[in-house]
C-alpha positions as CSV (number, residue, x, y, z in Angstrom):
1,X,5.6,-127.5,141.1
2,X,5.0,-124.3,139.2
3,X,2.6,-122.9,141.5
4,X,5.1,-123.4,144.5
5,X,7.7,-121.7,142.0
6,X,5.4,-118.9,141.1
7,X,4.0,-118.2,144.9
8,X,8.4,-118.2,145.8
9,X,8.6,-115.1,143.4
10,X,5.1,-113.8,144.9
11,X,6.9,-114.0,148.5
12,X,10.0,-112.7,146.9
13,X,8.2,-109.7,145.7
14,X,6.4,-108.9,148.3
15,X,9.5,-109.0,151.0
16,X,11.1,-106.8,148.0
17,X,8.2,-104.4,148.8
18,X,8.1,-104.6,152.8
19,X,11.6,-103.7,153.0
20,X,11.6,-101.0,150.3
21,X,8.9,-99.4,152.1
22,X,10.5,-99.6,155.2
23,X,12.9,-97.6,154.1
24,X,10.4,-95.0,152.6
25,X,9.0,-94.5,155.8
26,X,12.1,-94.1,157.7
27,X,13.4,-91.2,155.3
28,X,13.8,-88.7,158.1
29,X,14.4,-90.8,161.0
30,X,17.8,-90.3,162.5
31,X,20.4,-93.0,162.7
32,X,18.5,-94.8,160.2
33,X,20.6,-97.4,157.6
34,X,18.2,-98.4,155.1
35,X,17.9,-102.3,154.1
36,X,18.5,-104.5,151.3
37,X,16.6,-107.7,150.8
38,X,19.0,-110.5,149.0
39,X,17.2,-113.3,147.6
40,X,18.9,-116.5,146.1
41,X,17.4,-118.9,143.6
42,X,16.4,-122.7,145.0
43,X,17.6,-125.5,143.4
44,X,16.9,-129.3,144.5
45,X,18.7,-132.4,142.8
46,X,19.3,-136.4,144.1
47,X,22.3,-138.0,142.9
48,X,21.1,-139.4,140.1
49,X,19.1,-136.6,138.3
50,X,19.7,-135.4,135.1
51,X,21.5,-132.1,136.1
52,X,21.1,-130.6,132.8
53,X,17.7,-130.3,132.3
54,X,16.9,-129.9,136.0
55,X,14.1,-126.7,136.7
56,X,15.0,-124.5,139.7
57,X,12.4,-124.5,142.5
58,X,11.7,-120.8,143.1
59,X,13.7,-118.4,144.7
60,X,14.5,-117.4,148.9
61,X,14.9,-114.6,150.8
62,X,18.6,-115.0,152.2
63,X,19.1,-111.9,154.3
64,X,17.5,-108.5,155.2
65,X,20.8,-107.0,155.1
66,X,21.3,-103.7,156.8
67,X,23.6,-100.9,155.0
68,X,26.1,-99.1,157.0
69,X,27.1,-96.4,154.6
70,X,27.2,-92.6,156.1
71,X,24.1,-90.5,155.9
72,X,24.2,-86.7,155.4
73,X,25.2,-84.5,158.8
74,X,22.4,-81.8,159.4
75,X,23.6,-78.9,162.0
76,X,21.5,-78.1,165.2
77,X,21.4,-75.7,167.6
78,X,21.8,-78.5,170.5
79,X,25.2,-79.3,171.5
80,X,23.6,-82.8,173.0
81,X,23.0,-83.5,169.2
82,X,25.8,-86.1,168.1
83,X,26.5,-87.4,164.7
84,X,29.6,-89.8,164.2
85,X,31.9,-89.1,161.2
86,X,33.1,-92.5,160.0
87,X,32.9,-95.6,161.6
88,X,31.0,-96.1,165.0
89,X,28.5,-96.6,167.4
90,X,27.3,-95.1,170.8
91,X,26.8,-97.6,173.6
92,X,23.5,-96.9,175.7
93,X,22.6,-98.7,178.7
94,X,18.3,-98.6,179.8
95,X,19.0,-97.8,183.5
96,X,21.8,-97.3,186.1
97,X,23.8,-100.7,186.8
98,X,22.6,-102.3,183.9
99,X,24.8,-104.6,181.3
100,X,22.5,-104.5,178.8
101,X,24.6,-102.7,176.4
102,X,22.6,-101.2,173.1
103,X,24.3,-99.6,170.0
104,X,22.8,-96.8,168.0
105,X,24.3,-94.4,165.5
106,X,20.8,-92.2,166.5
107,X,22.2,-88.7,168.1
108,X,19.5,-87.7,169.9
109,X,20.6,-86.7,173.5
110,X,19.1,-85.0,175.9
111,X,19.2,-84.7,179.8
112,X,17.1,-86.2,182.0
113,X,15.7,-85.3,185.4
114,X,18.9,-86.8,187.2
115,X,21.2,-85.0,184.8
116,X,22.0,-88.0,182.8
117,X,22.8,-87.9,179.0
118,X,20.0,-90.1,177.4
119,X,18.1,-90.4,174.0
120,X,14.5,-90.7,173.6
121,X,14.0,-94.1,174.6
122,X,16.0,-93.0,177.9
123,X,18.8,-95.2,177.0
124,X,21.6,-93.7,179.1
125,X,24.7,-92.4,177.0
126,X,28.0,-94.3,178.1
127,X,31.6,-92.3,178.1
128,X,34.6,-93.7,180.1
129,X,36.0,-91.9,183.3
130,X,38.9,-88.8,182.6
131,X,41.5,-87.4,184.5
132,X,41.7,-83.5,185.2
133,X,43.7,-83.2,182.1
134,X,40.7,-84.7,179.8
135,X,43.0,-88.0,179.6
136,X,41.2,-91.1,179.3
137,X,41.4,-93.3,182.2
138,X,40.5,-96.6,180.7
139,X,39.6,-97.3,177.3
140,X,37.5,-101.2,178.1
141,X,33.9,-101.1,177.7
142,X,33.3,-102.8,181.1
143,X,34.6,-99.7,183.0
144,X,32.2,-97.1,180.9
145,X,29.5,-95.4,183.3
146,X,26.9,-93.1,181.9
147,X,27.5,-89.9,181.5
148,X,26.1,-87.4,183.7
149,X,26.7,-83.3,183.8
150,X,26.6,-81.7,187.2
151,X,24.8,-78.1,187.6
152,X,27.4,-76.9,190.0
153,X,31.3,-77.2,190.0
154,X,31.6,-78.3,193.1
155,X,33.1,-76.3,196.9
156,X,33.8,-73.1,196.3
157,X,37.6,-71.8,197.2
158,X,38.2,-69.5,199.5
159,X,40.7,-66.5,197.8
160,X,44.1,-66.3,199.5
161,X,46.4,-64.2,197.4
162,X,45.3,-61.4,195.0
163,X,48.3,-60.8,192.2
164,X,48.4,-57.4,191.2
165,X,50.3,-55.0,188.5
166,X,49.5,-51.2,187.8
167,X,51.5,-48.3,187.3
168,X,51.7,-45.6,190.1
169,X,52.0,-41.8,188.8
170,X,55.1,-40.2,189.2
171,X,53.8,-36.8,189.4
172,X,51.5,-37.7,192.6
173,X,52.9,-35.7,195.5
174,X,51.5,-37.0,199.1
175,X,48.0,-35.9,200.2
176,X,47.8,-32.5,202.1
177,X,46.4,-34.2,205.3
178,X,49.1,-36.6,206.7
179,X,45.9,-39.0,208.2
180,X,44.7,-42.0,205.8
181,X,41.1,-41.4,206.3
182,X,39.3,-44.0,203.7
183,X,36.3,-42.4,203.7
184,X,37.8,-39.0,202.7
185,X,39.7,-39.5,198.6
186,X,42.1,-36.6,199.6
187,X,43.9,-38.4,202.1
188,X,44.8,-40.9,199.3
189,X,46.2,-40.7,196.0
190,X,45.0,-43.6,194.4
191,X,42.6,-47.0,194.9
192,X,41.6,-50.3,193.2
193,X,39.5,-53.2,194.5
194,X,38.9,-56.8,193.4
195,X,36.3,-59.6,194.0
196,X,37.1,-62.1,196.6
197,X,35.4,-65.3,197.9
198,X,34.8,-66.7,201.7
199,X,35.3,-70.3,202.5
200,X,31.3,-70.5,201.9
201,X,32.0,-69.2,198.1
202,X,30.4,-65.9,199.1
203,X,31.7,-62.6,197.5
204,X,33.8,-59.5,198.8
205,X,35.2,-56.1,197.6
206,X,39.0,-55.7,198.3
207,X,40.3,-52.3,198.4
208,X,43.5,-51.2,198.2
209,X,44.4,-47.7,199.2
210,X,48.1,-46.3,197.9
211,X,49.2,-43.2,199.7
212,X,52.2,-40.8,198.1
213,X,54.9,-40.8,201.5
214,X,57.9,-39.5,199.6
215,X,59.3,-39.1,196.1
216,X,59.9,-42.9,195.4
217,X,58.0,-44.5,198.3
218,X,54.0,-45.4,198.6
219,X,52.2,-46.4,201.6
220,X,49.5,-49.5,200.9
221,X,46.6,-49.6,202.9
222,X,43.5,-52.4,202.5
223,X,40.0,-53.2,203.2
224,X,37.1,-55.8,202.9
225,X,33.8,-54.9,202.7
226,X,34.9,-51.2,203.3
227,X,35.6,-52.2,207.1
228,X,39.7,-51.3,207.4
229,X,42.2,-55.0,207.5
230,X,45.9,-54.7,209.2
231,X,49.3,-55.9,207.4
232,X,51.2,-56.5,210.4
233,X,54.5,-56.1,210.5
234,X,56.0,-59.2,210.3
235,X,60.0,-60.0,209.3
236,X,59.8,-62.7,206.7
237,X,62.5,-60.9,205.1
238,X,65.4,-59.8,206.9
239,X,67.6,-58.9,203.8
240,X,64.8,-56.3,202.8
241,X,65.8,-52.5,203.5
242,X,64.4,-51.3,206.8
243,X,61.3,-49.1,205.8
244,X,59.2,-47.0,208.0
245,X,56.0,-48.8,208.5
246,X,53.1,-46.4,208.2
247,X,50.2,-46.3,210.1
248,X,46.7,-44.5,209.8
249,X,42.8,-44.4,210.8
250,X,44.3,-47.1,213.5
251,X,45.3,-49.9,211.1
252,X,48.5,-50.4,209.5
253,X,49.6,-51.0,206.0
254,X,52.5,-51.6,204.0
255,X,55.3,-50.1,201.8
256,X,56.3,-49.8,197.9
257,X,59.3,-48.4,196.9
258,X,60.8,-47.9,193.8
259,X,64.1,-46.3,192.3
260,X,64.9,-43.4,189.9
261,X,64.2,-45.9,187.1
262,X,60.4,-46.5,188.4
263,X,61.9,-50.1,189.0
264,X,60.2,-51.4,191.8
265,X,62.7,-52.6,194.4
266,X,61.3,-53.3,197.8
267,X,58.4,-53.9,200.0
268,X,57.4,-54.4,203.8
269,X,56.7,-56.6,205.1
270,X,59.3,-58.8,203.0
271,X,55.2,-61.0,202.6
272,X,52.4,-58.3,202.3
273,X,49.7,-60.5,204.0
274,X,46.6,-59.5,205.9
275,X,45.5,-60.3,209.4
276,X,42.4,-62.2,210.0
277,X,39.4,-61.1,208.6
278,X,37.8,-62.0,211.5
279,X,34.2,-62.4,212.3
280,X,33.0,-58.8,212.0
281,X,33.8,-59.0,208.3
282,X,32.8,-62.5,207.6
283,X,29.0,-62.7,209.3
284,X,28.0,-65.3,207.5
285,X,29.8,-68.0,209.1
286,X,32.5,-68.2,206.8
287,X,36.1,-69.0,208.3
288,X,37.0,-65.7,210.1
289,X,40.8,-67.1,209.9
290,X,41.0,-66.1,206.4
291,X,44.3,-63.8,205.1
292,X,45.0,-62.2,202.2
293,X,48.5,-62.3,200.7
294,X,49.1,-59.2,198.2
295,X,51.3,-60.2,195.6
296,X,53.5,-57.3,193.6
297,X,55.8,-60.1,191.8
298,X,58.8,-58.5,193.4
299,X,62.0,-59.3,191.6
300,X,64.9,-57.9,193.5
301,X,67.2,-58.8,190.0
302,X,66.0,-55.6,188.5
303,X,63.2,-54.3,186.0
304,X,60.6,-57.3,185.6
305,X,57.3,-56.8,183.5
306,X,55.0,-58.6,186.0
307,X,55.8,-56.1,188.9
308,X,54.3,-52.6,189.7
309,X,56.0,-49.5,188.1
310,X,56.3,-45.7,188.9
311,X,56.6,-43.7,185.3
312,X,54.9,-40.7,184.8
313,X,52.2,-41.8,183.5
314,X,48.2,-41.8,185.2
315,X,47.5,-44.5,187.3
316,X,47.0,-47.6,185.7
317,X,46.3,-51.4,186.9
318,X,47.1,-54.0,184.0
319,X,46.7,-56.9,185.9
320,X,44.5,-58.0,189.1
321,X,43.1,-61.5,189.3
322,X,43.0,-63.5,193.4
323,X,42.3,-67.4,193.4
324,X,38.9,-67.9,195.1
325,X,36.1,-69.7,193.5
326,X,32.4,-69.0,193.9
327,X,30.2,-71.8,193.8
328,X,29.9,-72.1,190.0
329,X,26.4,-73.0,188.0
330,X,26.2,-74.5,184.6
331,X,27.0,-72.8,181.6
332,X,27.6,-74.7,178.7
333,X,28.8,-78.1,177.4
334,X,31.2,-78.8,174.6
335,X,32.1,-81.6,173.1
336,X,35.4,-82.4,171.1
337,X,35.6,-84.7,167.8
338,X,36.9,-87.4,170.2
339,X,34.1,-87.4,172.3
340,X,36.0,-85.6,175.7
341,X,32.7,-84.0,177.4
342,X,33.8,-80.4,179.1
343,X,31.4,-78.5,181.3
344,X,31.6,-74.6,181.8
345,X,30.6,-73.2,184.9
346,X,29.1,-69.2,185.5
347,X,32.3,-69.3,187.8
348,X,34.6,-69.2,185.0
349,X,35.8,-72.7,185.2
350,X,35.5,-75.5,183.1
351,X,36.1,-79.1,184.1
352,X,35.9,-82.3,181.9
353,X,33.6,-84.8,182.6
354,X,34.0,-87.9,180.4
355,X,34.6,-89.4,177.3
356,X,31.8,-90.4,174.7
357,X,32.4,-94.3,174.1
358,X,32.7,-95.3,170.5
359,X,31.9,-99.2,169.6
360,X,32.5,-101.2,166.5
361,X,32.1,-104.6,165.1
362,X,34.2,-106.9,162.6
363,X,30.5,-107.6,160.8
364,X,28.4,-104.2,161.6
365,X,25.8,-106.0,158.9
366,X,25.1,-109.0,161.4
367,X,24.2,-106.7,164.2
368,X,20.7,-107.5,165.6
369,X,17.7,-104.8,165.6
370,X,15.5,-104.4,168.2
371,X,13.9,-101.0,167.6
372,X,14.4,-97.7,167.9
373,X,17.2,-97.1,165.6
374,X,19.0,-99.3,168.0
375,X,21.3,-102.7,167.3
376,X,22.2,-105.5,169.9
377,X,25.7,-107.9,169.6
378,X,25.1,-111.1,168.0
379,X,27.4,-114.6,166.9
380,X,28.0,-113.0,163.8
381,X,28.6,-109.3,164.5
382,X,31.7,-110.2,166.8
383,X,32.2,-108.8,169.9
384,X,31.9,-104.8,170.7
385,X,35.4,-103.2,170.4
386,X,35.2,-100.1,172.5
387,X,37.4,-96.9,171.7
388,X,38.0,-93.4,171.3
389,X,36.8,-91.0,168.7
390,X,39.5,-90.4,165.8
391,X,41.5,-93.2,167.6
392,X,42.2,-96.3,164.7
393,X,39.7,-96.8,162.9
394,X,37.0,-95.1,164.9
395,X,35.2,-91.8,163.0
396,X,34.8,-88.2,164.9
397,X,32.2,-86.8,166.6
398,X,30.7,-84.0,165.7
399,X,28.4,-82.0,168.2
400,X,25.1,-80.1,167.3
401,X,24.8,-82.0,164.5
402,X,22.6,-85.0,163.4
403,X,23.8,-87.6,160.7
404,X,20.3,-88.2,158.9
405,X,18.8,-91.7,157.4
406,X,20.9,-92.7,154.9
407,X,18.0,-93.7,152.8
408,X,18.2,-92.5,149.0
409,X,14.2,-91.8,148.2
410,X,14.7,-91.3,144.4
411,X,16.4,-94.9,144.3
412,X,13.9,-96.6,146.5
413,X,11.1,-95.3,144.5
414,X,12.6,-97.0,141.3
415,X,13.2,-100.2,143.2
416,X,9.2,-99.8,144.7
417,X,8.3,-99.8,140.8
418,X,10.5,-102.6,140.2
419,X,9.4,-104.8,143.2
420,X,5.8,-103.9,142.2
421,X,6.6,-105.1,138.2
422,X,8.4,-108.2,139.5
423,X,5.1,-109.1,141.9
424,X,2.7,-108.1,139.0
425,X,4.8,-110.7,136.5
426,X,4.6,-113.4,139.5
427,X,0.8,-113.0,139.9
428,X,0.7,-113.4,135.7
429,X,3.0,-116.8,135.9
430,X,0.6,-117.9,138.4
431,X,-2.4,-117.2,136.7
432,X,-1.3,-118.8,133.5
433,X,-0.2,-121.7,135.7
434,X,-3.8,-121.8,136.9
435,X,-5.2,-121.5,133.4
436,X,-3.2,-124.7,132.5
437,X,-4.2,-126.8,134.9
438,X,-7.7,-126.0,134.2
439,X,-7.0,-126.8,130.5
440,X,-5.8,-130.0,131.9
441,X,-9.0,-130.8,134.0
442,X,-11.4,-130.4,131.0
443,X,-9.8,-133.0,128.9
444,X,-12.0,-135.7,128.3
């Protein structure tokens, strides 16, 4: 019975040793937990043993037990890099349409040829589906999809109105030659343009062309693509004062007036819109319907900080900005402590995409491994509770940034030296266990 008793501690030692080196080797490996190897003793008796005086049989290995405590967060460059604050796990999925859900705390992300979010093993990152507003739209595990970041933002808008605010000099007196020429600056006093977009997301330079006609009144005149663009006279506003409509170079434009006070105080037409562009402007077969409304913020209550002035000051525009979209590429991706995933676009928009799903376990120690700093659901782990990060008990997420092995080296080094003592003592009881029996054998 001894030499069972003293091979028990051998087999003892040496799992002692397997697992401590384990965790050696996995030192740097991301999303590592290091293990703990739990032995209990082994003790047999019948009913009608003496209890008291009763040896114990050896000892067992009870459980490799894995240890969830945080590791150390290193900082990246990579905004794909995760590490999870706090309690967690990120579910992964191998493919497309698959169920076979996977938990790692391993960071690693990338994107793959399809513009997927996966790790290294391409295990495909799961999130659940948002609303415009970054809202999460569900919060169940079953209705998670992997996560995948577009290149582009979508159709591009077409630009409709342009919102402007400037100030027009006082001290402008009207041009010397009474004919708006647009090629010619001293017909004008003063001009702006602005960027707009086609249905097709192409770009186009507004101009806008303001003409001195009297001491409080300024004649607007506009063009795409330097080719001249009518404001017809139209009668959306009745109540507005009647105003000469000026005309010149063969299109016509509008009028800005303001009073003593360089309050602005009326405009025709009552809507400053454009006619078509039509298709000698838009050649690329881009809706030639497209208008143009020209938006001065007119506020017929008196003196309003969003509409044009006339102070005697130089001319100065404070404000321009229309509401078409170019087709937009990817910029940039950031990602929040709760996991909401937004996308910037080169078109100055930003749109989010997802939400990182976050997975616990009532018993995160009896998880399964299967490799690759991953875990599977078992019996004992309990069921995956899916939720938000910073939501209950859920930890943050913290992007370009890596939580590290959680392994202590100084610690496993002493235990390495203490597994290797307590395997060195075994092979001695054995040995002397050996030397007995032979003592035995050469009685005669």
């Amino acid at each position: 019975m001894s030499f069972n008793i003293a091979l028990s501690g051998l087999n003892a030692a040496q799992k002692d040793l397997d697992v401590t080196s384990n965790n050696i080797a996995n030192v740097n490996t991301v999303g590592f937990k290091e293990s703990r190897a739990e032995f209990v003793d082994v003790y047999a008796s019948s009913l009608l043993a003496a209890g008291k005086t009763k040896v114990g049989d050896g000892v067992l290995t009870s459980d490799v037990a894995q240890q969830f405590s945080q590791g150390s967060i290193q900082f990246t460059t990579n905004a794909l890099d995760l590490a999870i604050t706090g309690n967690g796990f990120f579910a992964t999925v191998p493919e497309l349409g698959s169920l076979e859900t996977s938990y790692t705390r391993a960071g690693q992300f990338k994107l793959n040829s399809d513009n997927f979010v996966v790790n290294s093993g391409g295990g495909h990152l799961l999130g659940f589906p948002v609303g415009t507003d970054g809202s999460s739209e569900s919060v169940s595990l079953s209705t998670a999809t992997p996560i995948r970041i577009p290149t582009s933002s979508g159709a591009p808008t077409a630009s409709s109105e342009v919102d402007i605010r400037m100030n027009l000099p006082a001290g402008d007196v009207p041009p010397a030659n009474p004919v708006f020429d647009p090629t010619d600056p001293l017909t004008f006093n003063n001009s702006t343009s602005v960027t707009i977009f086609d249905s097709l997301g192409d770009s186009h330079i507004m101009t806008y062309y303001f003409v001195k006609s009297a001491a409080n009144e300024w004649n607007m005149f506009t063009a795409v693509d330097e080719q001249m663009v009518d404001i017809p006279v139209a009668a959306q506003n009745p109540a507005a004062p009647v105003l000469t409509q000026p005309t010149g170079a063969g299109v016509t434009g509008a009028v800005l007036m303001f009073d003593t006070s360089g309050d602005f105080i009326a405009q025709k037409p009552g809507t400053i819109q454009t006619a078509q562009f039509g298709a000698g402007i838009l050649s690329n077969g881009a809706d030639p319907t497209q208008q143009m409304i020209i938006d001065f913020n007119l506020d017929t209550n008196g003196p309003n900080p969003n509409e044009p002035t006339q102070f005697a000051s130089n001319f100065e525009v404070t404000a321009l900005k229309q509401d078409g979209l170019a087709v937009g590429r990817l910029t940039g991706i950031d990602i929040d402590t709760d996991g909401l995933v937004r996308a910037t676009y080169s078109n100055g928009t930003s749109e989010p995409l997802s939400r990182i799903v976050l997975v616990n376990f009532a018993n995160e120690q009896g998880l399964t491994q299967i490799g690759g700093t991953n875990w599977k659901e078992s019996i004992v782990s309990g069921e995956a509770l899916a939720g938000e990060g910073g939501s209950g008990t859920f930890g943050t997420i913290n992007s370009s940034a890596l939580e590290q092995s959680n392994v202590n080296l100084t610690t496993e080094l002493i235990d390495l030296i203490s597994a290797q003592r307590n395997f060195q003592a075994n092979s001695r009881s054995l040995e002397v266990d050996n030397q007995l029996n032979q003592t035995i054998l050469q009685i005669r």
